[in-house]
C-alpha positions in Angstrom: -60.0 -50.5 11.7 -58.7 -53.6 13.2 -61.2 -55.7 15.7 -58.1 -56.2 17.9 -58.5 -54.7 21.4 -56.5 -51.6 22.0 -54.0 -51.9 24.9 -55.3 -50.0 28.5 -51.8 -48.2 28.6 -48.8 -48.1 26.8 -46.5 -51.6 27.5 -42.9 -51.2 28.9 -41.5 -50.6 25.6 -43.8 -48.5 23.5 -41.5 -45.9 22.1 -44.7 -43.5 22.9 -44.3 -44.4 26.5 -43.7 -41.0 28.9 -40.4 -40.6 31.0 -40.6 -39.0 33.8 -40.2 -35.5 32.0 -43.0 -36.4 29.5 -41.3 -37.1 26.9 -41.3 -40.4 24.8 -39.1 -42.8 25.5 -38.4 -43.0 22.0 -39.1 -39.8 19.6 -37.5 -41.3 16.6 -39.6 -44.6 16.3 -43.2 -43.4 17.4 -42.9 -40.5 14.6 -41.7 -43.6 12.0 -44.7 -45.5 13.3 -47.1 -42.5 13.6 -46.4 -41.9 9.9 -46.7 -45.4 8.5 -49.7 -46.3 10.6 -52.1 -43.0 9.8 -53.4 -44.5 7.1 -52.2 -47.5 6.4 -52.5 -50.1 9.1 -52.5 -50.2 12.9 -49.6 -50.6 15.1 -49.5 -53.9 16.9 -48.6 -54.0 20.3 -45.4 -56.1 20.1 -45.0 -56.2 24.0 -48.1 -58.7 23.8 -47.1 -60.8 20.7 -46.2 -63.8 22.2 -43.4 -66.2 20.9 -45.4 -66.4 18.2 -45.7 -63.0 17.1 -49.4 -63.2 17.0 -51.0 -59.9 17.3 -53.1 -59.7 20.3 -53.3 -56.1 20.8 -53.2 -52.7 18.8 -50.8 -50.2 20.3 -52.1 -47.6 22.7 -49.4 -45.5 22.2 -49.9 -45.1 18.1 -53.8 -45.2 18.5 -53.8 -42.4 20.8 -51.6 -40.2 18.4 -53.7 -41.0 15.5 -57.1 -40.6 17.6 -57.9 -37.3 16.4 -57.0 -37.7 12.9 -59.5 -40.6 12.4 -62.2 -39.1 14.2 -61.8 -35.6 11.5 -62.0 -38.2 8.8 -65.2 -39.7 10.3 -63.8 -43.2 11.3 -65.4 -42.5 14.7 -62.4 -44.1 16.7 -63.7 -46.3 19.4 -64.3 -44.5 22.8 -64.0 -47.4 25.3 -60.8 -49.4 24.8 -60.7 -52.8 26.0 
């Protein structure tokens, strides 16, 4: 796993990100990202990019989803995000 800090809560446009009915803001995308990032790579934050799209941040959102699957897998997920 990435040493990138995971984001405290999900930025303005994480398509993970809870209305106010509980439901994501965007079910369509976070299942597209949930898939392609299970095991294949992390989902960078791209509220926190910068102009210069350097990653600063993993996605809460994603992480969060995926939480559970990497701890059953033994990846031991951290506990404390930054």
């Amino acid at each position: 796993m990435s040493t990138l800090p995971i984001m405290k809560q999900c930025c303005t446009t994480c398509p993970f990100k809870q209305d106010a009915n509980g439901h994501w803001q965007n079910p369509t995308l976070a299942s597209e990202v949930m898939t392609r990032t299970l095991f294949q790579a992390q989902q960078i934050c791209h509220g926190t990019e910068g102009n210069n799209r350097e990653p600063r941040n993993r996605c809460k959102g994603a992480y969060d989803q995926n939480y559970v699957i990497y701890e059953r897998i033994g990846l031991e997920p951290e506990k404390h995000l930054e």
